[in-house]
Structure formats: structure tokens, C-alpha cells
C-alpha positions in Angstrom: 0.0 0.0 0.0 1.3 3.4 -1.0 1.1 6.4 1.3 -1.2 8.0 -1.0 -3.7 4.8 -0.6 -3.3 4.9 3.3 -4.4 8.4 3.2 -7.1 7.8 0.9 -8.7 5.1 2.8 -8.2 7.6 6.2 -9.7 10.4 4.0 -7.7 13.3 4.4 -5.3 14.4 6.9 -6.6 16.6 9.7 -4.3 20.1 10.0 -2.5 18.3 13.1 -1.7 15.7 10.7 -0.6 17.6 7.9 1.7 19.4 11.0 3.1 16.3 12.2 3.8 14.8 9.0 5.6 17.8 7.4 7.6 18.1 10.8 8.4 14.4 10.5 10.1 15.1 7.2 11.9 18.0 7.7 13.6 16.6 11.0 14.4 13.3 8.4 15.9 15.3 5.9 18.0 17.8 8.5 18.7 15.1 11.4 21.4 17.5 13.1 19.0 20.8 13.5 17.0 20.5 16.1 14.5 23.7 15.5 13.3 25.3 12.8 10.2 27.6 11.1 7.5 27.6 9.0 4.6 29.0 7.7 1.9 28.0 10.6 -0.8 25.7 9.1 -4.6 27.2 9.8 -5.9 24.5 12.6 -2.6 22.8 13.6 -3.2 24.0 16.8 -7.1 23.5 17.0 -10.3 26.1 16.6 -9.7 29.7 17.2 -8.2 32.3 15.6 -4.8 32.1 13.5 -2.3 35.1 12.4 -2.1 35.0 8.8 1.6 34.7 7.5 1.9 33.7 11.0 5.1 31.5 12.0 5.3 27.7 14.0 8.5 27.2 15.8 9.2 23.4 15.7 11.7 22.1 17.9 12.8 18.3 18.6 13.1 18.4 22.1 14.0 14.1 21.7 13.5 11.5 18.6 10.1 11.3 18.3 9.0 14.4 20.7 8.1 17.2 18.7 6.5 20.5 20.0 5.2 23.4 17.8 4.5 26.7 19.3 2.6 29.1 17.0 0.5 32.6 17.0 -2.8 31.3 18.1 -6.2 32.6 20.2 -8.4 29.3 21.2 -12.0 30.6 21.2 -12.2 31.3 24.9 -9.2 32.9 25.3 -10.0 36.1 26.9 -8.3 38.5 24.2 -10.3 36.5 21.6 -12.4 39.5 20.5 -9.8 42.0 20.6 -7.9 39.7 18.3 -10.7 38.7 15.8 -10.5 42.6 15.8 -7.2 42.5 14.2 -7.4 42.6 10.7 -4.4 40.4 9.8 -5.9 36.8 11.9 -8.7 34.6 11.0 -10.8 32.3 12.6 -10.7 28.6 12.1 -13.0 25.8 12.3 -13.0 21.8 11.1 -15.3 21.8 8.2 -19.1 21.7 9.9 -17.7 23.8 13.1 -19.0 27.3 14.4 -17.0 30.5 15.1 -18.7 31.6 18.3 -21.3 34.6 17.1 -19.1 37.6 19.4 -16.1 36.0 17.2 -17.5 36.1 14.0 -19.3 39.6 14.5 -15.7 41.0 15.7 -13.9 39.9 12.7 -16.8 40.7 9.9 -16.0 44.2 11.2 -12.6 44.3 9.6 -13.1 42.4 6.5 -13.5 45.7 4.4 -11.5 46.6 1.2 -8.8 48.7 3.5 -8.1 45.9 5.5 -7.8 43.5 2.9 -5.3 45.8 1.4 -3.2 46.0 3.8 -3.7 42.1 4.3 -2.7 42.0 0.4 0.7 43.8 1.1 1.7 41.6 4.1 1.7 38.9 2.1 3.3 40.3 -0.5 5.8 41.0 2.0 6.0 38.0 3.3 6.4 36.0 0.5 9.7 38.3 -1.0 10.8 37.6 2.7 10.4 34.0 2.3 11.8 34.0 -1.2 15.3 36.2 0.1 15.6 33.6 3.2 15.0 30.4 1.1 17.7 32.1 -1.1 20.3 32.5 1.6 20.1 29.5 2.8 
């Protein structure tokens, strides 16, 4: 059975999984760096609310123990609404979840064409970023 078979008969991989696998693979490819970054994957972490262009910190603390720390607000986080607020994170649900209603009603008050904009250049930004690092290296 091929890996693209196993997945197929689980369905497809949770954002956890897709976490856990890409970290699995990078560590196997770069066995004597124990840390590294990348591009946090919307739900790795769970519901709640996700920086866009945010980062994930992956360290191997031991083989086989991996721990990811990434820019995240669960749901009931206290600061939720002030972040939903912030024009540049998003909430996040499984497919068939609910954003609480004082979640959803913060964010749809910054989804307008200024703050998509500026959401627009950050990315932009991001990605030249990305592109002069992946260069370096």
C-alpha cells in the first residue's frame, strides 16, 4: 500500500496531521538541526483564531517528541475578540464547526477593502521575505 492509498482510505489528513507529518520530514531530511520555522498551518493547533503569514517554531526536544509553538487565540481565550478585531488573523473551524457569534461579529467588522489591502501587502511582503531567506540558505 502506498502512502497515497493509506491516506485515501483515512480520507484526508486533519491540519494536526498535515503538521506532524511535514515536521516528521523535515527533521528526516535535516537530522542535526533540532528547531526550525515555518509558515503556521490554519488549525494545527485546534479552533480559534490564526495570524495570517503567522510562523510555527518546531523544535525536537527528543526523537520522536516534537513540540510546535505558533501565534494562536483558542476561542475562549479572553483576548479573543480584541484579536478577531485585528485585521491580519482569522478564525478557524473543522469543516461543519462554528466560530462563536461575538467571534465572528468581531472579525466581519474588519473584513472591508482597507483591511484586505493591507492584508494583500503583508503577504506580499512575506512571500519576497520568504523568497530572500530560502535564497540564503
Amino acid at each position: 500500500m502506498s502512502t497515497f492509498d493509506a491516506q485515501a482510505a483515512h480520507g484526508p489528513l486533519s491540519p494536526a496531521e498535515q503538521a506532524a507529518q511535514q515536521d516528521q520530514d523535515w527533521f528526516a531530511m535535516h537530522p542535526s538541526i533540532p528547531e526550525y520555522r515555518r509558515a503556521t498551518i490554519p488549525g494545527e493547533h485546534g479552533e480559534g483564531i490564526y495570524l495570517d503569514g503567522g510562523q510555527t517554531v518546531v523544535s525536537l526536544l527528543a526523537p520522536g517528541v516534537i513540540v510546535r509553538v505558533g501565534s494562536f487565540a483558542p476561542f475562549d481565550d479572553p483576548d479573543a475578540v480584541a484579536v478577531a478585531r485585528t485585521p491580519q488573523w482569522r478564525p478557524w473551524t473543522p469543516p461543519g464547526g462554528a466560530v462563536p457569534p461575538e467571534i465572528a461579529a468581531a472579525d466581519a467588522v474588519y473584513r472591508t477593502p482597507e483591511a484586505q489591502a493591507v492584508l494583500a501587502l503583508l503577504e506580499a511582503e512575506d512571500t519576497i521575505r520568504s523568497e530572500q531567506e530560502g535564497s540564503a540558505s
